[in-house]
C-alpha positions as a Python dict, from the first residue, in 0.01 Angstrom:
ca = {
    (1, 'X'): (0, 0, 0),
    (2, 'X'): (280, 228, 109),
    (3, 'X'): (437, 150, -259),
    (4, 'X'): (107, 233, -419),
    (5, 'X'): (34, 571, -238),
    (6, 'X'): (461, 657, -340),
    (7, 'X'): (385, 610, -708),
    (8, 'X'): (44, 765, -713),
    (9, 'X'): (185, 1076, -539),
    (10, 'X'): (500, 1080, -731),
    (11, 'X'): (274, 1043, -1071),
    (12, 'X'): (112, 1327, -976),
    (13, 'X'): (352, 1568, -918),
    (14, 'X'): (560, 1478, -1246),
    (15, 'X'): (212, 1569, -1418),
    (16, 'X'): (190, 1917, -1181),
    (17, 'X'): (515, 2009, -1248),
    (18, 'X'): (511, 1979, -1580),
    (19, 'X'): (264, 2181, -1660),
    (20, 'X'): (313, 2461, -1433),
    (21, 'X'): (450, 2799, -1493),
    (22, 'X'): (834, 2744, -1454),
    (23, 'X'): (895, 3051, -1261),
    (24, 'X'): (645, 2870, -1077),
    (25, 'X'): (759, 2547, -1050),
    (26, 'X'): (1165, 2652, -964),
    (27, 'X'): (1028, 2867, -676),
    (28, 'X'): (828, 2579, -532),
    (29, 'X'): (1175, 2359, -546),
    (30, 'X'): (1376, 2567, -422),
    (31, 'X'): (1201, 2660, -174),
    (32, 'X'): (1141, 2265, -109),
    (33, 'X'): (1517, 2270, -127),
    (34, 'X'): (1565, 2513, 129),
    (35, 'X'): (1334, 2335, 383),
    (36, 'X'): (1572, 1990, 347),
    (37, 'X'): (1838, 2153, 398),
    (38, 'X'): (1718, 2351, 693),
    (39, 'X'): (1585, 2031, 846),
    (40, 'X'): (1985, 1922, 810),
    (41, 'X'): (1870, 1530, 764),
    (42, 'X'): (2076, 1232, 704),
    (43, 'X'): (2123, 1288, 349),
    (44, 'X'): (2214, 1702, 405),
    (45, 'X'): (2475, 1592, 694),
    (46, 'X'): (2591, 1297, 447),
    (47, 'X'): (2610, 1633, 147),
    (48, 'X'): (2818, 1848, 406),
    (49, 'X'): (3041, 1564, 512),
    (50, 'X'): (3103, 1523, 152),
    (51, 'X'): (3192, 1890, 134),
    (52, 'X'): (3415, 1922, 357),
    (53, 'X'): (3686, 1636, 213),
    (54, 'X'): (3562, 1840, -178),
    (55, 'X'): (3695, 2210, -10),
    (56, 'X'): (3976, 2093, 185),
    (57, 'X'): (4146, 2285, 487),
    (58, 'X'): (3911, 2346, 785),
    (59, 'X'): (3579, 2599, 617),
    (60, 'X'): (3405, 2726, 874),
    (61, 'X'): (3044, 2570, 995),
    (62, 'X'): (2886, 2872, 799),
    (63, 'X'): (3101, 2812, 475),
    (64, 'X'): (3015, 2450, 493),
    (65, 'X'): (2680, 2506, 543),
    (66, 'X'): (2632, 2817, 271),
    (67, 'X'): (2833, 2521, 19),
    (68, 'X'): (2552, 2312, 105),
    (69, 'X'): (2221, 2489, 49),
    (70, 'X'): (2391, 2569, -248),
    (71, 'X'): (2433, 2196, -334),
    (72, 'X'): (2044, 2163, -194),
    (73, 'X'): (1937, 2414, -472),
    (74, 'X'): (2125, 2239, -731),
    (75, 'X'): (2022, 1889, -659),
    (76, 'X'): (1665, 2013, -654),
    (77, 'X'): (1675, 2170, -926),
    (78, 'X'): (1818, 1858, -1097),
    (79, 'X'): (1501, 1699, -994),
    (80, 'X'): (1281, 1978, -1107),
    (81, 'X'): (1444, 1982, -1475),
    (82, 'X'): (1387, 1600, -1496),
    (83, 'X'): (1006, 1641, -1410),
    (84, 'X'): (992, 1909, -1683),
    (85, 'X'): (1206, 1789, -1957),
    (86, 'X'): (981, 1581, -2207),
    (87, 'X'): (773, 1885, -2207),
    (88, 'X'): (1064, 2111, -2276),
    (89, 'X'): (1108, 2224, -2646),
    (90, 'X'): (1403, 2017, -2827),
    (91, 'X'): (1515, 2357, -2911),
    (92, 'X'): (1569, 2478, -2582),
    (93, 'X'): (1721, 2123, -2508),
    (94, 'X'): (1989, 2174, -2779),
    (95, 'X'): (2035, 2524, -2722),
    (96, 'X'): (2100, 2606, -2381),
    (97, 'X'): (2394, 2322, -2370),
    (98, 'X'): (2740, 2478, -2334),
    (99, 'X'): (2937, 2165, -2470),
    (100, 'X'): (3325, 2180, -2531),
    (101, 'X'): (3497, 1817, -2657),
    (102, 'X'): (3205, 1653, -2784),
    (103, 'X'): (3414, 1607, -3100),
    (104, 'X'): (3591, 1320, -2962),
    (105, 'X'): (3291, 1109, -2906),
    (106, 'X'): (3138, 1163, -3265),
    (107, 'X'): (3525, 1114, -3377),
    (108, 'X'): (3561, 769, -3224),
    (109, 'X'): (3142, 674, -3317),
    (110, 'X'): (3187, 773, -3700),
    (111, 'X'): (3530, 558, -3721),
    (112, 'X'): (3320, 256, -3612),
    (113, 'X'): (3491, 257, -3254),
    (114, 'X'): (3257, 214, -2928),
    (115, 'X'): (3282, 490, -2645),
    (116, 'X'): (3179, 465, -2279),
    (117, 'X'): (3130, 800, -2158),
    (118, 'X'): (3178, 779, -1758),
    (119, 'X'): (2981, 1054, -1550),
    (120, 'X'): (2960, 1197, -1199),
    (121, 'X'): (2650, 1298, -1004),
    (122, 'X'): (2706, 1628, -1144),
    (123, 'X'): (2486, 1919, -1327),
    (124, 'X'): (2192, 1748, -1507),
    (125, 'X'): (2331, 1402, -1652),
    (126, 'X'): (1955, 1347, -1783),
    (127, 'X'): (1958, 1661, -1962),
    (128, 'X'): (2291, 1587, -2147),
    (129, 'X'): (2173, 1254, -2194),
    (130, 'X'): (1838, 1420, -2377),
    (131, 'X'): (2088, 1664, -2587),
    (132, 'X'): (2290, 1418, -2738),
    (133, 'X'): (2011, 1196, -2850),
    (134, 'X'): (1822, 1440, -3009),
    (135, 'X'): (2163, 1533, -3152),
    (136, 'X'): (2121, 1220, -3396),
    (137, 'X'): (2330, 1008, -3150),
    (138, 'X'): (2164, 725, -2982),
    (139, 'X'): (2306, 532, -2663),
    (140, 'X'): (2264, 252, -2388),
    (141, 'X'): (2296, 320, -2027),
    (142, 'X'): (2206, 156, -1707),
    (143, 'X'): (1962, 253, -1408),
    (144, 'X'): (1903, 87, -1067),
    (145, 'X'): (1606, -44, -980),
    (146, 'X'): (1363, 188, -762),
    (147, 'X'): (1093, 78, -554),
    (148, 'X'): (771, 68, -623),
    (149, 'X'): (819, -100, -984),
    (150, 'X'): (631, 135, -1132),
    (151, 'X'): (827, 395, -1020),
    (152, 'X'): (1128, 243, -1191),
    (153, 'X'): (894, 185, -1523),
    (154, 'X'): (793, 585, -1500),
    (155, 'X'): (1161, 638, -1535),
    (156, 'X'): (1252, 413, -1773),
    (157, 'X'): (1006, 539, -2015),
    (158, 'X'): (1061, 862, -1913),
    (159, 'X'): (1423, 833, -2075),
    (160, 'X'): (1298, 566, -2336),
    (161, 'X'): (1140, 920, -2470),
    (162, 'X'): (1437, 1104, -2517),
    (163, 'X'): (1588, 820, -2714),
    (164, 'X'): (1797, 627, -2462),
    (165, 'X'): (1802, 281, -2415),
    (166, 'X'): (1813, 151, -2092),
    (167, 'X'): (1949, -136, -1863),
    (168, 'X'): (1880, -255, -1526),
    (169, 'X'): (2112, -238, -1306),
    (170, 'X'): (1985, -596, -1136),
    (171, 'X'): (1745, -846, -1217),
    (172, 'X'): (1702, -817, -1625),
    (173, 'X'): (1731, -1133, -1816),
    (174, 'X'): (2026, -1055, -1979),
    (175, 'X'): (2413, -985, -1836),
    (176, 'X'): (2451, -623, -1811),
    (177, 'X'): (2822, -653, -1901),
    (178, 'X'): (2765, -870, -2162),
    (179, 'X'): (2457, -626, -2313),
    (180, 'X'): (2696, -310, -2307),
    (181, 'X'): (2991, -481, -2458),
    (182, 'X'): (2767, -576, -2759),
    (183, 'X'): (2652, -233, -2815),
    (184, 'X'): (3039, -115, -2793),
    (185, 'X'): (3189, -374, -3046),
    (186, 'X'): (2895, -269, -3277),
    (187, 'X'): (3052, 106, -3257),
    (188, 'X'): (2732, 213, -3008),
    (189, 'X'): (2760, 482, -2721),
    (190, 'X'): (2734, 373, -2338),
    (191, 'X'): (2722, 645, -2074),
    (192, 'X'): (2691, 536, -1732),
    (193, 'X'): (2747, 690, -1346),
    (194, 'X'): (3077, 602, -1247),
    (195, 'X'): (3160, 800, -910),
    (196, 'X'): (2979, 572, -663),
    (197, 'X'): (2990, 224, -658),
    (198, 'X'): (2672, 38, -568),
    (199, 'X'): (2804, -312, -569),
    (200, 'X'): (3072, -317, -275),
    (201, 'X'): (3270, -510, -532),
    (202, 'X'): (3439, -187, -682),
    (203, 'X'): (3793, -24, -759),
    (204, 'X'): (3938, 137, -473),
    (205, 'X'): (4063, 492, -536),
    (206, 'X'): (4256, 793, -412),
    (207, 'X'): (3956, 1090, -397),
    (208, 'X'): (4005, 1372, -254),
    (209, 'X'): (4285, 1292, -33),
    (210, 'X'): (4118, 942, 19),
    (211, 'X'): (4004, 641, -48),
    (212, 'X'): (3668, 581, -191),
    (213, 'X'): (3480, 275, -410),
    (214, 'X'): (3476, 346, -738),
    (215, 'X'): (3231, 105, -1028),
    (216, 'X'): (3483, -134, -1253),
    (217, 'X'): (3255, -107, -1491),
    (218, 'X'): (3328, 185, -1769),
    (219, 'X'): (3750, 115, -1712),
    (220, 'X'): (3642, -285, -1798),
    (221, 'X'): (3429, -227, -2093),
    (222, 'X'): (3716, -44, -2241),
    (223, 'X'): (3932, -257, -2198),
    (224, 'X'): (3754, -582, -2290),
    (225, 'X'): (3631, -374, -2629),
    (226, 'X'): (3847, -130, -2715),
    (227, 'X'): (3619, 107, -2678),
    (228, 'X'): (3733, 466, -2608),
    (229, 'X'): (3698, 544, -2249),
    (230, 'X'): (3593, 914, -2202),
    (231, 'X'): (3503, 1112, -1895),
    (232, 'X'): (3268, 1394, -1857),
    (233, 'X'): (3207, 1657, -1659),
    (234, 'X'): (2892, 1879, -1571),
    (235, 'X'): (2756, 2201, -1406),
    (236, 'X'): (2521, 2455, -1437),
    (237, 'X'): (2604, 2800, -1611),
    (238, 'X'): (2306, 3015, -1511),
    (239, 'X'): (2005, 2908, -1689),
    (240, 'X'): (2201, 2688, -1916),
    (241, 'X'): (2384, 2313, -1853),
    (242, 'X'): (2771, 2327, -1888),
    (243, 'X'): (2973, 1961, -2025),
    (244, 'X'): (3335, 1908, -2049),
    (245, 'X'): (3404, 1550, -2260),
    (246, 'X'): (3754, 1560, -2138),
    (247, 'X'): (4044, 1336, -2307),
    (248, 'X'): (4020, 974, -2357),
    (249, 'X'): (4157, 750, -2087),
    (250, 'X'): (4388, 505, -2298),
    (251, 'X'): (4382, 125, -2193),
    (252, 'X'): (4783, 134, -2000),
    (253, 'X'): (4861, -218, -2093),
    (254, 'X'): (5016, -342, -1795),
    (255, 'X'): (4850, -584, -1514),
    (256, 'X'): (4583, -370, -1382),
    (257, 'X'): (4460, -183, -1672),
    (258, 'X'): (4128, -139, -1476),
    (259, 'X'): (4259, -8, -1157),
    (260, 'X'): (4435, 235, -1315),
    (261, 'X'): (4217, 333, -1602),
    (262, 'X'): (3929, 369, -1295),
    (263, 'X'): (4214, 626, -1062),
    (264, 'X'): (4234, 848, -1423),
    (265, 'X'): (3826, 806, -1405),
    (266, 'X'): (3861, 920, -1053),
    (267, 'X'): (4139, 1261, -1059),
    (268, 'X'): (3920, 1370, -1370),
    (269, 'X'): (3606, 1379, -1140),
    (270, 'X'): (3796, 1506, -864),
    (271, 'X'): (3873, 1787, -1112),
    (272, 'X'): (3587, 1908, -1244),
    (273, 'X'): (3402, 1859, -868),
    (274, 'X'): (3643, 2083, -740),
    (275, 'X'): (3580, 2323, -1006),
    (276, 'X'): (3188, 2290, -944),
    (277, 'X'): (3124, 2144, -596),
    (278, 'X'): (2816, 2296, -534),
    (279, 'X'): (2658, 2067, -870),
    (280, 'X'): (2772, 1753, -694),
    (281, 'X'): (2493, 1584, -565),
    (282, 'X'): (2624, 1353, -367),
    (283, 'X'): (2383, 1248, -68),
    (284, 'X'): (2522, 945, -12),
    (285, 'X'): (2908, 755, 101),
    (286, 'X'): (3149, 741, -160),
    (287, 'X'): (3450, 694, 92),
    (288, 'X'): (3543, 408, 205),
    (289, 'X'): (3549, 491, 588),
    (290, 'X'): (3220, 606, 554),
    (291, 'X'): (3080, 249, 409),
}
């Protein structure tokens, strides 16, 4: 029952927010926004903890906590975007992305070559993810499983829409693995999440200063394929979405190709997190002392 009333409710309010005013509907968030972080609940103190190993040195409690309402907004607004954007025009879509390096993806695509583009919690993944499909360019990722069901079938549609093909993370009836390394030695695009690991089974990394779990995944489909392995980075520029596709992450050729390929994965992140820190919505443990 408690599933049913979730994806009733959560129906709902994709419908209401779509088709409200958007001055409307971003005041409502953030002001949503402003009340979680106010309430400073396990997910906020998880954010600030987060933070505080992003900024370094000692911020004070007011820094910290500025940093985070910050991060609040941006996270909500995420959320707010994602309700809105199948209703959004494809010409806003395409035209408010600030994009620099995206020639290296169609470079490696039109030479036949497969490329797994590897992504942080960062900006608005789902709006990038909308851009480069209606670009012409289609691609597979992967998504965990949400409960209700239905909730997890809302979203899967949701980015069905926008022309991406999608994976679950658990209990498909194909291999995952095996799935995305056919669409990258048939030249195809994968982008997945690679800055938290979900299956305690990942690539430890230096972060920040320390360790955290990083996902295998994008470093071992790159080097099982030959795919090119690219990171990205995101942020918002005022209204708009800002992407860096930064340089390809070549397979080392040594004994542990993945570890290392996943630490280049890893000091890129670090890199453009620092840069943007208040777009990385990070509620939950990356670190490995946290887990």
């Amino acid at each position: 029952m408690r599933d049913e009333v979730a994806d009733a409710a959560y129906g709902l309010g994709w419908a209401a927010v779509r088709h409200m005013p958007e001055p409307v509907a971003r005041e409502i968030f953030m002001l949503i926004a402003d009340r979680a972080w106010q309430r400073q609940g396990r997910g906020v103190r998880q954010l600030e903890k987060n933070l505080r190993r992003v900024v370094g040195g000692e911020p004070s409690e007011d820094e910290l906590r500025e940093l985070s309402r910050r991060g609040m907004r941006s996270y909500f607004r995420y959320w707010l975007e994602s309700f809105r954007l199948p209703s959004m025009s494809r010409e806003r879509i395409l035209s408010g992305m600030r994009i620099t390096g995206v020639e290296q993806i169609h470079k490696n695509l039109d030479a036949g070559r497969g490329v797994v583009v590897a992504l942080p919690h960062m900006g608005n993944w789902d709006h990038a993810g909308a851009w480069i499909a209606l670009s012409g360019t289609p691609f597979t990722t992967v998504m965990e499983r949400l409960k209700p069901e239905s909730l997890y079938d809302r979203f899967v549609a949701y980015r069905a829409g926008l022309g991406m093909e999608v994976l679950p993370a658990t209990g498909g009836a194909d291999d995952v693995f095996a799935t995305l390394a056919r669409r990258l030695d048939d030249g195809g695009l994968v982008c997945l999440v690679a800055d938290r690991d979900l299956t305690r089974s990942g690539i430890e990394v230096g972060f920040f200063g320390r360790t955290a779990s990083f996902p295998a995944g994008p470093a071992a489909l790159a080097v099982r394929t030959g795919a090119a392995l690219l990171p990205v980075t995101l942020w918002y520029e005022g209204d708009d979405w800002g992407v860096r596709v930064h340089d390809e992450i070549a397979v080392p050729g040594g004994d542990d190709d993945v570890a290392v390929m996943t630490q280049s994965v890893a000091d890129t992140f670090q890199q453009g997190i620092a840069a943007h820190p208040e777009d990385w919505h990070m509620l939950q443990r990356v670190w490995v002392e946290d887990l």
